[in-house]
N, C-alpha and C positions, 0 to 999 in steps of 0.2 A: 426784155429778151435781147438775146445780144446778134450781132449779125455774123452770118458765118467767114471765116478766115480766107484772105482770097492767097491765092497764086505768090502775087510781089509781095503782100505780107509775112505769109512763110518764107520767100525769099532774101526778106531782109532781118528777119528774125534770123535766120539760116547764117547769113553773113556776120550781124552785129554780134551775135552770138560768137561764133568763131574768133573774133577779135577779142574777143573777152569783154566785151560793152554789158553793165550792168542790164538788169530785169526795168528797173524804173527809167532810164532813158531808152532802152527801147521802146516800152511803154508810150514816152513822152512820142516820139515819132511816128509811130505807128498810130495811135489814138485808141490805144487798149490800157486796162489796168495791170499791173507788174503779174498779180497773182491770176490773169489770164495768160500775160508772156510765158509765165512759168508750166501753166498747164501746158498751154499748145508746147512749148519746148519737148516735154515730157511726152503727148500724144506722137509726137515725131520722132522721138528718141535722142534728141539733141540733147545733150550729156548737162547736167545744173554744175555750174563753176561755184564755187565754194568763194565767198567774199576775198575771201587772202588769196588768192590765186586768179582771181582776174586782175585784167593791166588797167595801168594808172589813168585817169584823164588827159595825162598828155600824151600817153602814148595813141589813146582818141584820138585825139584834137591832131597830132601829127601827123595820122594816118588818113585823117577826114575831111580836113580844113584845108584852105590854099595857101602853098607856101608861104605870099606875101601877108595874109592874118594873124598865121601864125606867128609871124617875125613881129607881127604888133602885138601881138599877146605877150610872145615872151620881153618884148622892149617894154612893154605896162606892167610886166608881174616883177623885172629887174628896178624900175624905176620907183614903185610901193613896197623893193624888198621885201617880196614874198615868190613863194614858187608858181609855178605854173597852172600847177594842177590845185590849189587853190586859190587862182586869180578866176581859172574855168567855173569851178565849186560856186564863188561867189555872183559866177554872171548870168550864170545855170540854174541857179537855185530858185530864182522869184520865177521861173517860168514852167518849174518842177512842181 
């Protein structure tokens, strides 16, 4: 059985959500499954972003991260000649 939804979870479901942050990393942060993020969104009325219309991972990572991180993220995703939001993908993924 699952444990019921507190306060700062809705909060930051509330927030993450707004910025366009997928189901499965809120999930990851919260310590819920995507297709409970999805309900509770829905029990709240918090509108489901449609995959094409939410923002990119870096636009994440720009908005969430510290300046100086980010400046190493983008200086490691220019030095392996790839983008950003696939340098994210890749360092995201073993922990997803």
């Amino acid at each position: 059985m699952s444990h019921a939804w507190t306060t700062e979870e809705d909060a930051v479901l509330r927030h993450l959500r707004a910025q366009g942050v997928y189901s499965k990393l809120i999930a990851h942060k919260i310590g819920r499954t995507p297709t409970a993020v999805d309900a509770r969104a829905n029990r709240l009325g918090i509108p489901f972003i449609p995959e094409t219309r939410r923002k990119s991972h870096e636009h994440y990572t720009a908005i969430h991260v510290n300046e100086a991180f980010y400046e190493k993220l983008r200086r490691e995703a220019a030095r392996r000649g790839i983008r950003i939001t696939r340098l994210v993908r890749e360092l995201l993924e073993p922990l997803l």
